[in-house]
C-alpha positions in Angstrom: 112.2 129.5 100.5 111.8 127.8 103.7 109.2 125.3 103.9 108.0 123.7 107.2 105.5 120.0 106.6 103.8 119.3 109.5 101.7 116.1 110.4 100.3 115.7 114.3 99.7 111.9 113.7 103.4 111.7 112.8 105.0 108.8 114.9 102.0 107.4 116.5 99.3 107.0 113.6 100.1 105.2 110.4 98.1 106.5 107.7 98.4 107.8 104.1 98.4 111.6 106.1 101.7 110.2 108.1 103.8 108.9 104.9 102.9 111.7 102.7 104.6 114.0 105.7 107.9 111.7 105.5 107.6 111.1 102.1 107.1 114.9 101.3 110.4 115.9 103.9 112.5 113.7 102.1 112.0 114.7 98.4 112.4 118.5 99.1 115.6 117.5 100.8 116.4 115.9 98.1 116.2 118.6 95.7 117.9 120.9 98.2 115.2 122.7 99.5 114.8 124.0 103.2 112.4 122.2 105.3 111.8 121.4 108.5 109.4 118.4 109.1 107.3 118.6 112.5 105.6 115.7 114.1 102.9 115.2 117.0 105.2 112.0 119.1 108.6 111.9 119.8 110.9 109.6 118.2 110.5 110.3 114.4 113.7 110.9 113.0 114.9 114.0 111.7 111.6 115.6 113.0 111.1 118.4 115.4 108.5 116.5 118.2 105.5 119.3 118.6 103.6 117.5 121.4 99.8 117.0 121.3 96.9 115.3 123.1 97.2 112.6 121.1 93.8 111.5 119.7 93.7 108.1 121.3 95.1 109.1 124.8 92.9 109.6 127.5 93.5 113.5 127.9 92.5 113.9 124.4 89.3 111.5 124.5 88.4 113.7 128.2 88.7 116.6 126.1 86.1 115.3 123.4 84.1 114.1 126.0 83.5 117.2 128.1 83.8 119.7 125.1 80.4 121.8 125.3 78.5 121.1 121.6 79.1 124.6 120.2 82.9 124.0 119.8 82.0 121.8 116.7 82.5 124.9 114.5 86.1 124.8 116.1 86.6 121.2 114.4 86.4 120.3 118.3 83.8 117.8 117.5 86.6 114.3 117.8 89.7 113.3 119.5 91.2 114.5 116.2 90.2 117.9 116.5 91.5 118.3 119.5 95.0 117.0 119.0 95.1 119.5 116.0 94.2 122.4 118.1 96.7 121.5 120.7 99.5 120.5 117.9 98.7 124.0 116.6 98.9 126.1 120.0 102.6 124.5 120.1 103.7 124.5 116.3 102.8 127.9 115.6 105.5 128.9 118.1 108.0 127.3 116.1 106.9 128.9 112.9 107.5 132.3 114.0 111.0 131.7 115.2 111.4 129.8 112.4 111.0 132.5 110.2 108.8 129.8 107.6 107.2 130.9 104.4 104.8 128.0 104.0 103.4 125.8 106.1 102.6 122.4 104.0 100.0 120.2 105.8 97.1 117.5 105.1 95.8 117.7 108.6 92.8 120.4 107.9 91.9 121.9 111.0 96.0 123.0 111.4 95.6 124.3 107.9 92.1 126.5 109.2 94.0 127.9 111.9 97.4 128.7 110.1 95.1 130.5 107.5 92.9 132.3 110.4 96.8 133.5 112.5 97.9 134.9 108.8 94.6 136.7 108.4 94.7 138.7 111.7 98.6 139.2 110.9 99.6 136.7 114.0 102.0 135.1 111.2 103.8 135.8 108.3 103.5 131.7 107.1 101.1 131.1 104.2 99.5 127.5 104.8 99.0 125.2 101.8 96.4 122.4 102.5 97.3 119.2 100.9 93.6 118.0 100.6 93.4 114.1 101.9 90.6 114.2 104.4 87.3 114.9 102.2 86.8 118.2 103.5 83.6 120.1 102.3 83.2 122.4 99.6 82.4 125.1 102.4 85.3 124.3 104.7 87.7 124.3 101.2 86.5 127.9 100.7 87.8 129.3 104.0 91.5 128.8 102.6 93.3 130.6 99.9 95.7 127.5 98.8 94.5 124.1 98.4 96.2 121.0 96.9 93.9 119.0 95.3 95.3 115.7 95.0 93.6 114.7 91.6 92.1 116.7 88.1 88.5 115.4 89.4 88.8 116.8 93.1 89.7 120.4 91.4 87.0 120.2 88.6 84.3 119.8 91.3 85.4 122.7 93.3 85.6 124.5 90.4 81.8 124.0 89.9 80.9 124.4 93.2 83.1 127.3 94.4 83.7 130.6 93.0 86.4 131.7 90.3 88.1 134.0 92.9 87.8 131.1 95.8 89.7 128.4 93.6 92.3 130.8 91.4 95.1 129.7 93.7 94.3 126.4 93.8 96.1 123.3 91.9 96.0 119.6 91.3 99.0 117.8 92.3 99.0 114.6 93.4 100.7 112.3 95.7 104.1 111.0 94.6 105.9 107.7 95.4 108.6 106.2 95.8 109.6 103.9 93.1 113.2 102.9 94.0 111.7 101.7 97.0 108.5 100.2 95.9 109.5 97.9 92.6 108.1 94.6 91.0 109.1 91.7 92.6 112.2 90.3 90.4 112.2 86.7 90.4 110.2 83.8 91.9 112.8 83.0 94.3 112.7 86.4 95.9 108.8 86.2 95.9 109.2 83.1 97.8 111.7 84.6 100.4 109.5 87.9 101.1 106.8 85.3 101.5 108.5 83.3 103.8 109.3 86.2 105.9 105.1 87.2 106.1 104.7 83.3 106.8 102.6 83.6 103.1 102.3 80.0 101.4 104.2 79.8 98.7 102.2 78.7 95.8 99.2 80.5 96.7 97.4 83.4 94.2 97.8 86.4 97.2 95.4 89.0 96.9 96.9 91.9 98.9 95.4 95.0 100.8 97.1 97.7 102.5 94.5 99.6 104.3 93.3 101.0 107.8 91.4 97.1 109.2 88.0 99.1 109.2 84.4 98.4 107.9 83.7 102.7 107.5 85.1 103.8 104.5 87.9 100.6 103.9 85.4 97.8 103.8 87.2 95.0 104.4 84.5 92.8 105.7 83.3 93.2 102.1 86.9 92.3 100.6 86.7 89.2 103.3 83.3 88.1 102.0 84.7 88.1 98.5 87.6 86.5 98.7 85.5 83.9 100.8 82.9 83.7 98.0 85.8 83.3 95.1 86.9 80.5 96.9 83.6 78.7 97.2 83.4 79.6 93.3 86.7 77.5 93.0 89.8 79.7 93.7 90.8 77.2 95.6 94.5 78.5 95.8 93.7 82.1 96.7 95.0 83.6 99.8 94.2 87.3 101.2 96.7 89.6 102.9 95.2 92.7 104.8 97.9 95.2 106.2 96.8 98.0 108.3 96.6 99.8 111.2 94.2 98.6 114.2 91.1 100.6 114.8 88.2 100.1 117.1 86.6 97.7 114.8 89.8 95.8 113.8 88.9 92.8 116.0 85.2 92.1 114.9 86.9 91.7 111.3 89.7 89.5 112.3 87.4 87.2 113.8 85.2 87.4 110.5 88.8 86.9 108.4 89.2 83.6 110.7 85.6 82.4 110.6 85.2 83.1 106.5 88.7 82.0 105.4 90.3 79.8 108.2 93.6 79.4 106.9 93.5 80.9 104.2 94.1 84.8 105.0 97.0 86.8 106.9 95.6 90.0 109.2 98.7 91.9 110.1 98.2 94.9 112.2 100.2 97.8 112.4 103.0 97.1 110.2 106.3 98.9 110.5 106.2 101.7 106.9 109.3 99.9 105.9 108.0 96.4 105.8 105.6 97.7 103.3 107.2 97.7 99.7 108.9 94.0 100.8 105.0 93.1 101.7 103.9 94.3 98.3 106.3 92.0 96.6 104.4 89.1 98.1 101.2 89.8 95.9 99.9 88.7 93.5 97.1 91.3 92.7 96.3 94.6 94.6 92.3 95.0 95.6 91.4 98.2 97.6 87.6 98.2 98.2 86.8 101.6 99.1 84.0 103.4 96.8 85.7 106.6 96.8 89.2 108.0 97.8 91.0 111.4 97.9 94.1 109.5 96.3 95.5 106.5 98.1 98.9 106.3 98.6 98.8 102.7 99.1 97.4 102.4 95.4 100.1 104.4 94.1 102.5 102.3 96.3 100.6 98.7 94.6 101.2 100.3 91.2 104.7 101.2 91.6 105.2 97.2 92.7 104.2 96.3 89.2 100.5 94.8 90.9 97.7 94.7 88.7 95.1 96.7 90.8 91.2 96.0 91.2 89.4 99.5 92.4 85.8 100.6 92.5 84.4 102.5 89.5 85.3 106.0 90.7 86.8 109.0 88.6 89.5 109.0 90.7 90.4 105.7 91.2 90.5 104.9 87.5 92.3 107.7 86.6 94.9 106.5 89.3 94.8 102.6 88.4 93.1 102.3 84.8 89.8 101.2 83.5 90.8 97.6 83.3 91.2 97.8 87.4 87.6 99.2 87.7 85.0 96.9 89.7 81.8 97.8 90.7 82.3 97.3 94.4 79.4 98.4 95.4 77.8 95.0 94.0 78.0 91.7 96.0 80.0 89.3 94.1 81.4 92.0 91.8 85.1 91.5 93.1 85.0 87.6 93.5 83.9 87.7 89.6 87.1 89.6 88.7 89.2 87.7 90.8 88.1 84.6 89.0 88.8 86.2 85.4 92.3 86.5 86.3 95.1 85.0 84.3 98.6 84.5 84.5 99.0 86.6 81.4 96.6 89.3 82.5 98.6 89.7 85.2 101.4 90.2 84.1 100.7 92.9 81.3 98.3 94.9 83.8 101.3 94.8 86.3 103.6 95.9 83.6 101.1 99.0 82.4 100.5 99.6 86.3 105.0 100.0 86.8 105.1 102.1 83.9 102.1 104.4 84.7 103.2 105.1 87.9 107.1 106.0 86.5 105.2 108.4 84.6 102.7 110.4 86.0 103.3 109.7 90.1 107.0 109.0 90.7 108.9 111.7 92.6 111.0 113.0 90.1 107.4 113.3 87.7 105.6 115.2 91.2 108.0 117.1 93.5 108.6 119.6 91.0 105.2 120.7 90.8 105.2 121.4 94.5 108.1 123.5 94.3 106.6 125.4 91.7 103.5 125.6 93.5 105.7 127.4 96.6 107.0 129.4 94.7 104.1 130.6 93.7 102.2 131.0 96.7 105.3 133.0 98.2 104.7 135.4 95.2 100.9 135.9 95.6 
């Protein structure tokens, strides 16, 4: 088989979309399969550069700008869109001469028109979309393979969607990591990786790896809590938000410096391979999203051996355990459960958290279900 994964925010977006598309290349290498990863910017290594109007340059905001209203149905309706379409005009090329089977991809708008081209027999490469982006039901149903990243995601198409629509579809979820991203081993090597993030040293971190975003990643609610556990008397706790800067990023770092002063660390657009050494500064994971396809930053805390506080959501428990749920749609809900926390607590929920993710989401437990999955698709 000969597997191309694509991402056209590759090497100049950092999301969970970008390090599932590196992530992904690497473990079929490892396990000797063919691939080819593709990325939308120049530079990645060991990717072929497919170039784009990337969605924050000024061709692709023109583009969004001046686009007539009808082209919605096209997914022409954001800057995102339209670097897809343009990504795909160029990548579809390559796929031909390429002579791919499967085309693996979280970006859903590349997966639509893959899926269209093989319809009208413009190409012989079956797509598989690697659902991350909370597509609709309705959209889903347009493509004959879908990843669902978790049992729940599957079980509601199942009930919303026809029998024939979803009988090629499977749950699979992300993978990570975990000779990369391990518990921290000592206190002297917490202190160091500390240190390095200028993090005081004998503080109680709570740690968040997350777009800097009110929509969807609330951190001005995580920034509020943290604020309101230390009125409470967490006197010691520090926050750590890691992310990537969007248009709101600046209206939270000045609430970050206004609610915490000193006491928090906003570090924007972190290099992907400062992240596991980051997690090993934490003392507690908190993510305060209500719902998530399936987080790879979660599965990334839990692979660090961080006792995790998520929202009360089917997926997110089944990812982190009921002992991380919070009902984080409640003001004061996460401060409360910050406050419960014990040195011991800790330390067991960080040990079930490493031992979980061994389990169920390491790489070795995941990537052979993908290739399964390929092979299956190449046989339907």
């Amino acid at each position: 088989m000969k597997i191309a994964v694509a991402s056209s925010g590759l090497g100049h977006i950092a999301r969970g979309i970008e390090s599932w598309a590196l992530d992904t290349k690497r473990a079929l290498v490892a396990k000797d399969v063919d691939v080819t990863l593709f990325a939308g910017a120049a530079g990645v290594a060991n990717a072929i550069h497919v170039p784009c109007a990337q969605r924050y340059s000024d061709n692709a905001q023109r583009l969004t700008k001046w686009s007539p209203p009808f082209l919605w149905r096209w997914g022409l309706k954001s800057a995102y869109g339209w670097e897809q379409l343009t990504f795909w005009r160029h990548l579809k090329k390559h796929l031909s001469d390429g002579q791919f089977d499967i085309l693996h991809v979280q970006d859903p708008m590349v997966a639509y028109w893959c899926q269209r081209a093989y319809k009208r027999g413009r190409t012989s490469v079956r797509v598989i979309l690697a659902h991350g982006t909370e597509e609709s039901f309705a959209f889903r149903g347009k493509l004959t393979f879908v990843q669902e990243l978790a049992p729940w995601h599957l079980e509601q198409a199942q009930q919303s969607l026809s029998a024939e629509t979803v009988a090629d579809w499977e749950a699979i979820p992300n993978f990570v990591d975990t000779a990369t991203f391990y518990p921290v081993d000592s206190d002297a090597a917490k202190c160091d990786a500390r240190r390095r993030f200028d993090i005081p040293k004998d503080a109680f971190v709570v740690g968040c790896v997350a777009a800097i975003k009110v929509d969807h990643k609330r951190i001005d609610y995580l920034i509020q809590e943290c604020a309101r556990a230390i009125a409470d008397g967490k006197q010691d706790l520090f926050l750590v938000v890691a992310g990537s800067r969007q248009h709101d990023t600046e209206k939270l770092l000045k609430m970050a410096h206004d609610l915490l002063g000193e006491r928090v660390r906003m570090l924007v657009d972190v290099p992907r391979d400062d992240i596991a050494e980051l997690h090993r500064t934490f003392d507690v994971f908190a993510l305060t999203s209500l719902f998530e396809m399936m987080p790879i930053a979660l599965l990334e805390a839990l692979a660090s051996g961080l006792p995790c506080l998520v929202n009360q959501h089917p997926v997110l428990t089944w990812m982190a355990g009921a002992d991380a749920a919070v009902s984080m749609d409640r003001e004061g809900a996460l401060a409360e459960s910050l406050a419960r926390m014990t040195s011991a607590s800790m330390t067991e929920r960080g040990s079930a958290a490493r031992h979980h993710a061994l389990a169920e989401f390491a790489t070795e437990a995941v990537v052979g279900r993908y290739i399964d999955y390929y092979q299956k698709v190449i046989a339907a």
